[in-house]
N, CA and C atoms as an extended XYZ file, in Angstrom:
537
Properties=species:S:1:pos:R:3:atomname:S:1:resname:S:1:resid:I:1 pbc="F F F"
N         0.841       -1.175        0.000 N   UNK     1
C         0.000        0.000        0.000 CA  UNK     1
C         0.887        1.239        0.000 C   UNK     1
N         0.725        1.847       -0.971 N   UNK     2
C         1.233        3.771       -0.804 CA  UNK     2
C         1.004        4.540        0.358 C   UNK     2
N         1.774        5.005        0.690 N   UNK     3
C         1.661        6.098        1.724 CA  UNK     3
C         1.812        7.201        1.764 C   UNK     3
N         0.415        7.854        1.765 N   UNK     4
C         0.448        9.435        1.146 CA  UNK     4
C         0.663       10.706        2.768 C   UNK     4
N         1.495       11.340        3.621 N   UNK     5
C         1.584       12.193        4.160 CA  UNK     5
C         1.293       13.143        4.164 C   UNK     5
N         1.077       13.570        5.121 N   UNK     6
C         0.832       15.572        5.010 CA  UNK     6
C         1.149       15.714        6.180 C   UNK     6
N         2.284       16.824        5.969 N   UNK     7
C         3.146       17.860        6.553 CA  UNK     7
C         2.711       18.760        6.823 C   UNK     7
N         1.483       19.451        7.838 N   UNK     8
C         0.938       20.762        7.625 CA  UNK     8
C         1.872       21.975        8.939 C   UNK     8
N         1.458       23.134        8.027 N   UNK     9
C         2.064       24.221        9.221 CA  UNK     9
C         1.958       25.782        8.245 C   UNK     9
N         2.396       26.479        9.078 N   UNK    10
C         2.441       28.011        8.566 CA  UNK    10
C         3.901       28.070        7.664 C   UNK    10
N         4.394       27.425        8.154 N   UNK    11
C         5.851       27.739        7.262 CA  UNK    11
C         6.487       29.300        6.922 C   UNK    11
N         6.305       29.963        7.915 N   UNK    12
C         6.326       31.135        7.882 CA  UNK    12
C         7.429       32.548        8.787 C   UNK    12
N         8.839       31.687        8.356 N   UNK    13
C         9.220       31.107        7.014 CA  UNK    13
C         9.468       29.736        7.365 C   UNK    13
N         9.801       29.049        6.466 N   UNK    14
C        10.325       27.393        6.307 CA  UNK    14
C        11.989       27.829        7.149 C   UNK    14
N        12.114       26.797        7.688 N   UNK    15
C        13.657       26.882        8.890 CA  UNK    15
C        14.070       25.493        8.547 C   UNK    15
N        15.505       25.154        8.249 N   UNK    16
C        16.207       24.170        8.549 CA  UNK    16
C        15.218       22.892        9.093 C   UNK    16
N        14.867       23.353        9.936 N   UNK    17
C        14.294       22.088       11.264 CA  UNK    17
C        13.313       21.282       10.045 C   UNK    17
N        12.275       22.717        9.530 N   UNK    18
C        11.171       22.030        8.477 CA  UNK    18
C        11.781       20.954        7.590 C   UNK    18
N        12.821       21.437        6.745 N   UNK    19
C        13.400       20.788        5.916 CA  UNK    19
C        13.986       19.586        6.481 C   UNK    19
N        14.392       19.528        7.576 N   UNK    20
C        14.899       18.125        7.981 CA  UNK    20
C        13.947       16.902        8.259 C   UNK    20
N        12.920       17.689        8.849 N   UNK    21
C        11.659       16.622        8.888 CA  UNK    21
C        11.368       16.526        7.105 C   UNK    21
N        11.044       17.260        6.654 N   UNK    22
C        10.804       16.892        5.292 CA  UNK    22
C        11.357       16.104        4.217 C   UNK    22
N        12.660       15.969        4.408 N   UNK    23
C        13.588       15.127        4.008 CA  UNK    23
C        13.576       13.970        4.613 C   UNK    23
N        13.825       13.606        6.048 N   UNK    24
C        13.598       12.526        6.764 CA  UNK    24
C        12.135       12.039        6.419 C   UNK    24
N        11.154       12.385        6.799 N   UNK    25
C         9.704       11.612        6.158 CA  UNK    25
C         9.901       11.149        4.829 C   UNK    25
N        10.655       12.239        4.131 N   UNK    26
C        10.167       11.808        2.733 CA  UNK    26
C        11.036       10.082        2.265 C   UNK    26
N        11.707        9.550        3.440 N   UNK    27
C        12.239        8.175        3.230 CA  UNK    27
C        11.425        7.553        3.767 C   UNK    27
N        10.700        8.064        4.716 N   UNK    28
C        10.014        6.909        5.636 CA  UNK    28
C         8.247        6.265        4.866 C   UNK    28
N         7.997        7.462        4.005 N   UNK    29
C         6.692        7.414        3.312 CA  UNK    29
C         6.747        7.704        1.665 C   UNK    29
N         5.518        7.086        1.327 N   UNK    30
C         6.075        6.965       -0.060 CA  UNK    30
C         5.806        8.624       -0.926 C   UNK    30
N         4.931        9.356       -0.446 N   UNK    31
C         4.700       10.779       -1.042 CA  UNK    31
C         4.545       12.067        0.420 C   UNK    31
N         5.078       13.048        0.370 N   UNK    32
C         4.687       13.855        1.421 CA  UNK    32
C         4.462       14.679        0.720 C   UNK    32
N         2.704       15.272        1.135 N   UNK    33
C         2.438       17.064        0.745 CA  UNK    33
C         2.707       17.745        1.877 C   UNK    33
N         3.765       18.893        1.315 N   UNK    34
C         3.903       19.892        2.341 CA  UNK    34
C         2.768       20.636        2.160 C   UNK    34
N         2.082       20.778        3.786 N   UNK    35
C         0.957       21.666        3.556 CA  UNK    35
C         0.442       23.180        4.456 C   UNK    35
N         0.368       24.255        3.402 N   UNK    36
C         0.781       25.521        4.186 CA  UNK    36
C        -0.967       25.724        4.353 C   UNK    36
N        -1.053       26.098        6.008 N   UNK    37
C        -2.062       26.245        6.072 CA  UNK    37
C        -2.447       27.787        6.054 C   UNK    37
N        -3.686       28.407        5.499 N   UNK    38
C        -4.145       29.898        4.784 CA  UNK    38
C        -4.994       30.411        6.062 C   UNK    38
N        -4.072       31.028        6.727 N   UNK    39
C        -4.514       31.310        8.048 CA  UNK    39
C        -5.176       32.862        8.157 C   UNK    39
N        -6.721       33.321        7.881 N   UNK    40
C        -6.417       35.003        7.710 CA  UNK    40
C        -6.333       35.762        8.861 C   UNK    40
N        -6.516       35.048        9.763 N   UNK    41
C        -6.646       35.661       11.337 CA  UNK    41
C        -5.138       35.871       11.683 C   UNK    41
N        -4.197       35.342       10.822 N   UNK    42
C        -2.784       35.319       11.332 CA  UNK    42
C        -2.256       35.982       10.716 C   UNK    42
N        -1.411       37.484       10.997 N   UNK    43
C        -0.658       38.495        9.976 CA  UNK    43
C         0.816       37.234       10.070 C   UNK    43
N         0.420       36.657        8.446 N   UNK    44
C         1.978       36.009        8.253 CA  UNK    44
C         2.818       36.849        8.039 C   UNK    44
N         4.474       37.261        7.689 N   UNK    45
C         4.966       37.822        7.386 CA  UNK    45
C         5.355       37.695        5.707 C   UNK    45
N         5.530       36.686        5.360 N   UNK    46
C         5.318       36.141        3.835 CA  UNK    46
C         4.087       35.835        3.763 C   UNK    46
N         3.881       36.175        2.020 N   UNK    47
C         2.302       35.708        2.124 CA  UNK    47
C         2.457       34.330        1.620 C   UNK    47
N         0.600       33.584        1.174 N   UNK    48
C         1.054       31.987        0.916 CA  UNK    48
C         1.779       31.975       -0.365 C   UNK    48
N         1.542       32.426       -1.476 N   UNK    49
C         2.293       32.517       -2.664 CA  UNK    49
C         4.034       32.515       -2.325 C   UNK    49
N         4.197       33.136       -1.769 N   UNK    50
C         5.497       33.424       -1.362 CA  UNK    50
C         6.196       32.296       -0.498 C   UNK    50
N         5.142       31.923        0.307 N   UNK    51
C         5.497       30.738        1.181 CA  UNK    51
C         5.846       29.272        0.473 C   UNK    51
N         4.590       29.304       -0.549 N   UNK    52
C         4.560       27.904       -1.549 CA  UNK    52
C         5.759       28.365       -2.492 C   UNK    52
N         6.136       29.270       -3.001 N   UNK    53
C         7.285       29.471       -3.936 CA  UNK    53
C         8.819       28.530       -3.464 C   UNK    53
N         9.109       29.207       -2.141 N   UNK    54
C        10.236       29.273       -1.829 CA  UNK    54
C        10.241       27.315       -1.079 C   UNK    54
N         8.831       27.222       -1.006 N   UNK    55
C         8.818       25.897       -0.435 CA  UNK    55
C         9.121       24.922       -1.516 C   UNK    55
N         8.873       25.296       -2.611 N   UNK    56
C         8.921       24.636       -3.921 CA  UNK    56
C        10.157       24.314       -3.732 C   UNK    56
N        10.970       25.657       -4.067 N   UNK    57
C        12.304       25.660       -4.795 CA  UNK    57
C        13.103       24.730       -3.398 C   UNK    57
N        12.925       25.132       -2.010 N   UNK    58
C        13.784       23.897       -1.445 CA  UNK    58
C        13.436       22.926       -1.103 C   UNK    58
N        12.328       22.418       -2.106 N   UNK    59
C        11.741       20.994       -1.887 CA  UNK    59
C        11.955       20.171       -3.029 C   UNK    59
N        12.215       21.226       -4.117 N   UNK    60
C        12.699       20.143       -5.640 CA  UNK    60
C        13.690       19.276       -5.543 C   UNK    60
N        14.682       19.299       -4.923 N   UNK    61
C        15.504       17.995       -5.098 CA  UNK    61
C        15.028       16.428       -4.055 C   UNK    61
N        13.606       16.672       -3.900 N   UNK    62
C        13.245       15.651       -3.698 CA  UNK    62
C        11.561       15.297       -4.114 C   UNK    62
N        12.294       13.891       -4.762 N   UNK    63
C        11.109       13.865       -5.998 CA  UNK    63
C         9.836       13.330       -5.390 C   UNK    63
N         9.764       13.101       -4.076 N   UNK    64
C         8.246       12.409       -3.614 CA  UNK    64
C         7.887       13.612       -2.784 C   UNK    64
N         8.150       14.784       -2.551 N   UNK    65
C         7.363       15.765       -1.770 CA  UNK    65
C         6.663       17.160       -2.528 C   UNK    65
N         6.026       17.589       -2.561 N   UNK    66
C         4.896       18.453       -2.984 CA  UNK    66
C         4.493       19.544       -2.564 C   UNK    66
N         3.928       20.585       -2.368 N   UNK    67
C         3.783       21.769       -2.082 CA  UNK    67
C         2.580       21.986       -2.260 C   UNK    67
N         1.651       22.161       -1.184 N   UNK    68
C         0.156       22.312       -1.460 CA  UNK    68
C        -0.431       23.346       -0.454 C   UNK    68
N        -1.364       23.933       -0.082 N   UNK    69
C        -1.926       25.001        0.468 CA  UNK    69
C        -3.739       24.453        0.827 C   UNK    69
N        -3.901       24.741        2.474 N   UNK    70
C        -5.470       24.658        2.948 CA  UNK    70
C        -5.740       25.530        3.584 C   UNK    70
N        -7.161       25.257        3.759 N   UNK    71
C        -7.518       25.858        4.978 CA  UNK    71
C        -8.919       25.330        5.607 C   UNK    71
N        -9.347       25.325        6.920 N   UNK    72
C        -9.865       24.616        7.490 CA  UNK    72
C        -9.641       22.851        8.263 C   UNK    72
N       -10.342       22.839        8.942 N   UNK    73
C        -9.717       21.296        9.254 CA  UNK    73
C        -8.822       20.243        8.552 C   UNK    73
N        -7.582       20.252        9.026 N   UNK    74
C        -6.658       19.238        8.552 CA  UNK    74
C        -6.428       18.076        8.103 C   UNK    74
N        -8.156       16.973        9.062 N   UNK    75
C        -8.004       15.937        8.772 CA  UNK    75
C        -9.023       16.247        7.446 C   UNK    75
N        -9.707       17.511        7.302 N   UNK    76
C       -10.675       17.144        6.281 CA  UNK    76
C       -10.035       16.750        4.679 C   UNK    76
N        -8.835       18.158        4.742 N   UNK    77
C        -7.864       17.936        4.058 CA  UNK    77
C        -7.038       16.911        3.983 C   UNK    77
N        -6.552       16.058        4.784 N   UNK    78
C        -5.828       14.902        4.374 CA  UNK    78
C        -7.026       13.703        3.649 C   UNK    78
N        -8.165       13.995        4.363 N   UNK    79
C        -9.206       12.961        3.572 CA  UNK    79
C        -9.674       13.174        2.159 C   UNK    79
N        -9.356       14.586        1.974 N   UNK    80
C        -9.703       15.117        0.355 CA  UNK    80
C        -8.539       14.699       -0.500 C   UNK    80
N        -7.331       14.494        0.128 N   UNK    81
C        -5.925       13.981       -0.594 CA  UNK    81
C        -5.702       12.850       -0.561 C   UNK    81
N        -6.455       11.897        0.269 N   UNK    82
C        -6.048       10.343        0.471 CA  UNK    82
C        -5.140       10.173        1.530 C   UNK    82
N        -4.658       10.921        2.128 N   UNK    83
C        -3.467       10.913        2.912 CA  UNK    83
C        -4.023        9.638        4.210 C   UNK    83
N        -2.796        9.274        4.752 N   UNK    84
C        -3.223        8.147        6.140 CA  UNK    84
C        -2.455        8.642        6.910 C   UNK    84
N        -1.601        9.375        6.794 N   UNK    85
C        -0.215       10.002        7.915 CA  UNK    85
C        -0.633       11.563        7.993 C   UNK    85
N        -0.404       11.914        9.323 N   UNK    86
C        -0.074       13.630        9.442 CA  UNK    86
C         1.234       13.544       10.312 C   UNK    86
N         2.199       13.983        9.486 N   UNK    87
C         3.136       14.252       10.429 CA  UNK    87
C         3.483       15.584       10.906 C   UNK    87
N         3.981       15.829       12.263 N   UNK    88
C         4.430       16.754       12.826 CA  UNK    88
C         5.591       16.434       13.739 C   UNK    88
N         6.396       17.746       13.987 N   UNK    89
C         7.501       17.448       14.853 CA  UNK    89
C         7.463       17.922       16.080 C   UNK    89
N         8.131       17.102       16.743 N   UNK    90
C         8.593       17.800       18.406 CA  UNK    90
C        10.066       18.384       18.280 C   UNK    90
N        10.010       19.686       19.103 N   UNK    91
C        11.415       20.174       19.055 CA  UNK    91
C        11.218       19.992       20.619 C   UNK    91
N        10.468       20.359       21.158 N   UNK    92
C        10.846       19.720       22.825 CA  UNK    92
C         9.370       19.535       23.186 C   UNK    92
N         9.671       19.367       24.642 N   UNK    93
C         8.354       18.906       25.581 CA  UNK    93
C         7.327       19.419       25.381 C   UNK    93
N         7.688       20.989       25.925 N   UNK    94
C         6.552       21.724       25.604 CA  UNK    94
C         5.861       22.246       24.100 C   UNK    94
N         5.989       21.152       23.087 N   UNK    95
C         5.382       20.884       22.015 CA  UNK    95
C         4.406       20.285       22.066 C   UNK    95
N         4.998       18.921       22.934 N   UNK    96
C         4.313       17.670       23.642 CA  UNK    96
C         2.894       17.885       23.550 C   UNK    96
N         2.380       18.738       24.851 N   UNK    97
C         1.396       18.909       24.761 CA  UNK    97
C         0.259       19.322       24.390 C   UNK    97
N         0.563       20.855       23.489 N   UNK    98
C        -0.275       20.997       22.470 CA  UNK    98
C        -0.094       20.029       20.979 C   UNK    98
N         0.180       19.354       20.926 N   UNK    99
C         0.491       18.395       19.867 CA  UNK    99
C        -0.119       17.234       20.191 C   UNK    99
N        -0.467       16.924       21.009 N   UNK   100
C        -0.721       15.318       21.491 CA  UNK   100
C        -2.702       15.949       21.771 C   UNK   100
N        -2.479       16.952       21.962 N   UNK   101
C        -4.234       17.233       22.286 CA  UNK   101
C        -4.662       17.156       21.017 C   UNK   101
N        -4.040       18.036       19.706 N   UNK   102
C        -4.017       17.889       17.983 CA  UNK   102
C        -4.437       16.775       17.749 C   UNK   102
N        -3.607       15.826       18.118 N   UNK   103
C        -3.526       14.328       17.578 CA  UNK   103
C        -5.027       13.462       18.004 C   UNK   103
N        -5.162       14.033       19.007 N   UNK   104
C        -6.276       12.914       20.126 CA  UNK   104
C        -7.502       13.414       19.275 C   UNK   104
N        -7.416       14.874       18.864 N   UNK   105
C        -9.017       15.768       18.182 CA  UNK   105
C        -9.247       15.103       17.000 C   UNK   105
N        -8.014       14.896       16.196 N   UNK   106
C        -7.922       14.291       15.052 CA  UNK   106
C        -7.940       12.933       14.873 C   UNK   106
N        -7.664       12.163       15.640 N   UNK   107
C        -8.185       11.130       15.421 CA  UNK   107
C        -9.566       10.875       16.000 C   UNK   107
N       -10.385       11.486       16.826 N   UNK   108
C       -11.813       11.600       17.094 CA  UNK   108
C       -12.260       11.803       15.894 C   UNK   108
N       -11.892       12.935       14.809 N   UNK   109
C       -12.126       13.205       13.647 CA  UNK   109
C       -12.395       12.506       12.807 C   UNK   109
N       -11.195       12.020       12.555 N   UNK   110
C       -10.925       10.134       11.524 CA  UNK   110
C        -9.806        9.437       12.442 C   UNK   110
N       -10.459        8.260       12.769 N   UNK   111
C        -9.708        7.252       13.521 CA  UNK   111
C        -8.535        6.787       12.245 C   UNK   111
N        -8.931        6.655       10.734 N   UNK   112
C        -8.356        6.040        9.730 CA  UNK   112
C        -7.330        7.056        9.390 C   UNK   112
N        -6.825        7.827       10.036 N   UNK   113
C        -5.460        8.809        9.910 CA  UNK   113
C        -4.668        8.886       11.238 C   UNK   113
N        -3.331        8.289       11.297 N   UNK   114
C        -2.599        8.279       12.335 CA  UNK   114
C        -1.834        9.782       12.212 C   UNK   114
N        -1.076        9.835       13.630 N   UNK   115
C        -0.206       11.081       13.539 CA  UNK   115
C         1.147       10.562       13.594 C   UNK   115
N         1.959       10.429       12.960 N   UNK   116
C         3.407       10.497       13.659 CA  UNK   116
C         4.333       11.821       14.120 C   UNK   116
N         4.992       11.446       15.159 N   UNK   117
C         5.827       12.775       15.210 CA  UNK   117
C         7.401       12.303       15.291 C   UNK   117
N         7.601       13.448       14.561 N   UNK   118
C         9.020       13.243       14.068 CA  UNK   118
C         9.823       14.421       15.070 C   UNK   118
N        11.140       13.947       15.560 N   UNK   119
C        11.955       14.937       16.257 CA  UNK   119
C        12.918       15.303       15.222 C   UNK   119
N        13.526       16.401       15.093 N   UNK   120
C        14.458       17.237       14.224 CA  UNK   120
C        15.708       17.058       14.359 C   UNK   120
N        16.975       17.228       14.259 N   UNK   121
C        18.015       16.650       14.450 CA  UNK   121
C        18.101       17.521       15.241 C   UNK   121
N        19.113       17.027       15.825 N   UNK   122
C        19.530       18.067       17.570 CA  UNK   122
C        19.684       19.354       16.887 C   UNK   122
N        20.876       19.474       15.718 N   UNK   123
C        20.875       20.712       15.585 CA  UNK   123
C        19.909       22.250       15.208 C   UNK   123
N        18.471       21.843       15.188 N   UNK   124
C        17.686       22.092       14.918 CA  UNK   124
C        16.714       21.970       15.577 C   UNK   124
N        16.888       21.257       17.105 N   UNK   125
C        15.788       21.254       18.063 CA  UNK   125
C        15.136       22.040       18.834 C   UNK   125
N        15.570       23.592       18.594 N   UNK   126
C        15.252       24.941       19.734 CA  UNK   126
C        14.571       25.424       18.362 C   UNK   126
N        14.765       25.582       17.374 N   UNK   127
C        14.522       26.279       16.194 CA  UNK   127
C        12.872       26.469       15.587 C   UNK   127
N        12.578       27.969       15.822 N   UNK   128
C        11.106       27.899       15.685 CA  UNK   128
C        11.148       28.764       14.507 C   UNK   128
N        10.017       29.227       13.502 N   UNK   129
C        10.021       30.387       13.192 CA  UNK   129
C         9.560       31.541       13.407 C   UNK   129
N         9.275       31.207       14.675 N   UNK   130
C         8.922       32.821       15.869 CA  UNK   130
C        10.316       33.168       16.386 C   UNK   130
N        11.144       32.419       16.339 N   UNK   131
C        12.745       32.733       17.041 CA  UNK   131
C        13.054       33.146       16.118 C   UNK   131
N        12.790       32.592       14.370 N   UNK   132
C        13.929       33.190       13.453 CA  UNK   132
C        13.289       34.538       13.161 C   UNK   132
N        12.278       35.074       13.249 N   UNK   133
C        11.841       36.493       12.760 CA  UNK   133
C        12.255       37.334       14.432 C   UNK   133
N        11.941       36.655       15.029 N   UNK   134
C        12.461       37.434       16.367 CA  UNK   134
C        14.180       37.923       15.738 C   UNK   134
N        15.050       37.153       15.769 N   UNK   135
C        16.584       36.891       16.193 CA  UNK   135
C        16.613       38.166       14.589 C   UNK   135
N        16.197       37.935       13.589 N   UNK   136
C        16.256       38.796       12.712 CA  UNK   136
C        15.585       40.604       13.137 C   UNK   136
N        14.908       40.619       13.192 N   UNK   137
C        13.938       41.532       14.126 CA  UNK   137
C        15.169       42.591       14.632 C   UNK   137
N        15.796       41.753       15.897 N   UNK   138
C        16.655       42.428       16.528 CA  UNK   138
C        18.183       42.231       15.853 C   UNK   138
N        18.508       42.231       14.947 N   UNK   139
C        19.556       42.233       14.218 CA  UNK   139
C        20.720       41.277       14.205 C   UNK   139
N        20.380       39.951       14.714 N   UNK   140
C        20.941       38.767       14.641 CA  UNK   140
C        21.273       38.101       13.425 C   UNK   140
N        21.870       37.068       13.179 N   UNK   141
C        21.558       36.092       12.269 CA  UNK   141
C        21.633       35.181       12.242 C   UNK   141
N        20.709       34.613       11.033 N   UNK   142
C        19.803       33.253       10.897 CA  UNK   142
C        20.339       32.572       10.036 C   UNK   142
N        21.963       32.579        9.298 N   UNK   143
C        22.941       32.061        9.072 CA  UNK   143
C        22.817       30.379        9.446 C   UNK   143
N        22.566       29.423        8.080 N   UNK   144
C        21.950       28.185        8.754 CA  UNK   144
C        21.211       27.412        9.198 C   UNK   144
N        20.430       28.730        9.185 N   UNK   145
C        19.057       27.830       10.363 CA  UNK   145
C        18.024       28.034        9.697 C   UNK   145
N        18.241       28.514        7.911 N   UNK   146
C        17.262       29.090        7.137 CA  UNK   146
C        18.032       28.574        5.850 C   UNK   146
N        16.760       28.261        4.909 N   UNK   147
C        17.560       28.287        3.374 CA  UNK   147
C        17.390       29.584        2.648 C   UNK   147
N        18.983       29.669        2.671 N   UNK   148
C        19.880       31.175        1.580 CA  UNK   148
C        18.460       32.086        1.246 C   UNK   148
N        17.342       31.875        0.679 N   UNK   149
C        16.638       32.442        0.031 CA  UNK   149
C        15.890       33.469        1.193 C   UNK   149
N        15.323       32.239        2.004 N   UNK   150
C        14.793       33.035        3.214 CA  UNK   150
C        15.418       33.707        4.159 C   UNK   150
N        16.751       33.921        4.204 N   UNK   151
C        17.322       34.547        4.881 CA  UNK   151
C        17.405       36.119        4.022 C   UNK   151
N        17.566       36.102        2.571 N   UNK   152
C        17.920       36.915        1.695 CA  UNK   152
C        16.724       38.214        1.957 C   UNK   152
N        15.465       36.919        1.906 N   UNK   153
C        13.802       37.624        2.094 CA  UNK   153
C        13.849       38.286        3.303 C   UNK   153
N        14.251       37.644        4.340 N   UNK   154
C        14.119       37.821        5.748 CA  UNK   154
C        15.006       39.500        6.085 C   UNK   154
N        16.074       39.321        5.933 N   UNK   155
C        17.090       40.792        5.882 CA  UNK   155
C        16.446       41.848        4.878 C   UNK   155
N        15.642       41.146        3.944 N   UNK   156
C        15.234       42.808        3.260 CA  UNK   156
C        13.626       42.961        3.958 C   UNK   156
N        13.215       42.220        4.201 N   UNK   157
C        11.871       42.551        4.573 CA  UNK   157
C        12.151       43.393        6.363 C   UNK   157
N        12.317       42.256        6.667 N   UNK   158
C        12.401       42.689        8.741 CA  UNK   158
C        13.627       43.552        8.749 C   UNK   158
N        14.861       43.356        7.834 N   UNK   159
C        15.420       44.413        8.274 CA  UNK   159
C        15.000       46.006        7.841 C   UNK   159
N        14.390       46.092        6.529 N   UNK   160
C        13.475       47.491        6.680 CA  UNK   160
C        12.833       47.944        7.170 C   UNK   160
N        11.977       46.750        7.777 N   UNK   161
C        11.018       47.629        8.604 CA  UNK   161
C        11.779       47.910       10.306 C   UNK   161
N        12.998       47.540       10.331 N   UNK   162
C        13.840       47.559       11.309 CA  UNK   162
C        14.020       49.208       11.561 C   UNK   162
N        14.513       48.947       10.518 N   UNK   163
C        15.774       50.755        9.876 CA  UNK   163
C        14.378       51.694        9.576 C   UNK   163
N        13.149       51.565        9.268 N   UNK   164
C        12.353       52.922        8.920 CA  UNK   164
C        11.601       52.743       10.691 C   UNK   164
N        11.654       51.622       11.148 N   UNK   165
C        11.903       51.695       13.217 CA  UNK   165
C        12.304       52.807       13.639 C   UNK   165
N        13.920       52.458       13.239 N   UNK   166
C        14.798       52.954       13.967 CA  UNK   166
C        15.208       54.161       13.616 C   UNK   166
N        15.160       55.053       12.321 N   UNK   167
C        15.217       55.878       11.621 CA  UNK   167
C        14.667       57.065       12.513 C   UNK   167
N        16.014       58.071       12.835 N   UNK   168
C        15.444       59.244       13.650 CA  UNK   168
C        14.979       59.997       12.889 C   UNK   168
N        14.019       61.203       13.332 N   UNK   169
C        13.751       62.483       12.772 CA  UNK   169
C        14.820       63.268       12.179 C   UNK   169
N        14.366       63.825       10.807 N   UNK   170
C        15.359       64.606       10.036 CA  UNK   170
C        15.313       65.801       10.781 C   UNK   170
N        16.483       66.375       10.960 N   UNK   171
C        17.104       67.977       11.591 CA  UNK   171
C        16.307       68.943       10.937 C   UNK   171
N        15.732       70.037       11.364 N   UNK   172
C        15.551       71.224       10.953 CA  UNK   172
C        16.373       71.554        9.539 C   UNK   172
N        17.738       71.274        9.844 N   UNK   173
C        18.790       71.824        9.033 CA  UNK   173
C        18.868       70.834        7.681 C   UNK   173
N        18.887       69.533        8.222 N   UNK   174
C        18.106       68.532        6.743 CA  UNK   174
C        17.121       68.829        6.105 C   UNK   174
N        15.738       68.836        6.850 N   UNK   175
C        15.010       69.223        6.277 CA  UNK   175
C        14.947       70.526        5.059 C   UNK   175
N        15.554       71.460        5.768 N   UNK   176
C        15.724       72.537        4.544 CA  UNK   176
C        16.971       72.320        3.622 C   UNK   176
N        17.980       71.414        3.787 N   UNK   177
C        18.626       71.259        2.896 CA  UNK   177
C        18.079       70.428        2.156 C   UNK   177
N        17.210       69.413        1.627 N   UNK   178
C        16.595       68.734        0.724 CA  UNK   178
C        15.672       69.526       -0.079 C   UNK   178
N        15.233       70.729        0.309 N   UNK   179
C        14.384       71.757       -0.640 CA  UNK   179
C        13.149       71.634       -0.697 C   UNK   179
C-alpha cells in the first residue's frame, strides 16, 4: 500500500528544522504534501504565494514531496488527498502537549489517519520560526538555520522595517537642505 503524508504548518518562514523533517519523512513514506495552512486571522509575514514558492524551490531535489496550500480542518484535508499520515515534529516537551491534544481531536475526527511525530536533528531542536523572525527583528543572524533564500527575504523585509523603526527624525537643518 502507498503512503500518502501531510506535513501541515504556517511555514512562515520554512527553517532548517522544516526541511529536515521533510527530508527525513520523505524516506520513511512513499509521497509527502507539504501543507501551508491559509490562516487570515494570522498576519503572516510572507504571504502563501510566497510561502509555496520558496517551499517549492527547497523541496525540488526531492522527488516524492509536494507543495500544497489549505484551509480549514486538517483531517478534512488529508481525507480530500487520500493521505493516512499527518506528520508533525517535536522540538521539545513543551510541544508535547499541544500536539498530542491535535492528535487525540484528530483522530476523534478520523480514527483512519494516524499522527506520527518526528523529532528534528539536535541541531535544529530549539529552532522555531517565531525565534527566526524574532533573532532577525533584533539584528541577529539566521545564518543556517534558514535556506539562503529566506534569509535573503528575511534581511530585506524585517530588516526594513527595522531601519524605517529605527530611523530618527530629520534635523531642521536637513530638512531645509533637501528643498
Amino acid at each position: 500500500m502507498k503512503v500518502l503524508a501531510v506535513y501541515p504548518g504556517s511555514f512562515d518562514p520554512v527553517t532548517n528544522g522544516h526541511l529536515d523533517i521533510i527530508r527525513r519523512g520523505s524516506r520513511l513514506f512513499d509521497r509527502i504534501v507539504v501543507a501551508i495552512l491559509r490562516n487570515p486571522e494570522k498576519e503572516a509575514l510572507f504571504g502563501l504565494q510566497e510561502r509555496r514558492r520558496i517551499l517549492q524551490r527547497a523541496t525540488s531535489g526531492i522527488p516524492n514531496v509536494s507543495v500544497d496550500s489549505f484551509d480549514g480542518l486538517l483531517v478534512d484535508y488529508a481525507q480530500r488527498r487520500g493521505a493516512r499520515v499527518i506528520v508533525r515534529g517535536l522540538r521539545a516537551l513543551s510541544d508535547f502537549e499541544y500536539e498530542f491534544q491535535m492528535a487525540l481531536m484528530n483522530r476523534r475526527l478520523d480514527s483512519s489517519i494516524e499522527t506520527v511525530f518526528m523529532m528534528p536533528s539536535e541541531a535544529y531542536s530549539y529552532l522555531s520560526s517565531r525565534l527566526v523572525k524574532e533573532v532577525v527583528r533584533l539584528g541577529g543572524s539566521v545564518t543556517g538555520l534558514v535556506p539562503s533564500e529566506v534569509e535573503l527575504r528575511l534581511g530585506a523585509r524585517v530588516g526594513n522595517r527595522r531601519r524605517k523603526a529605527t530611523r530618527k527624525p530629520a534635523t531642521r537643518a536637513q530638512r531645509r537642505s533637501r528643498g
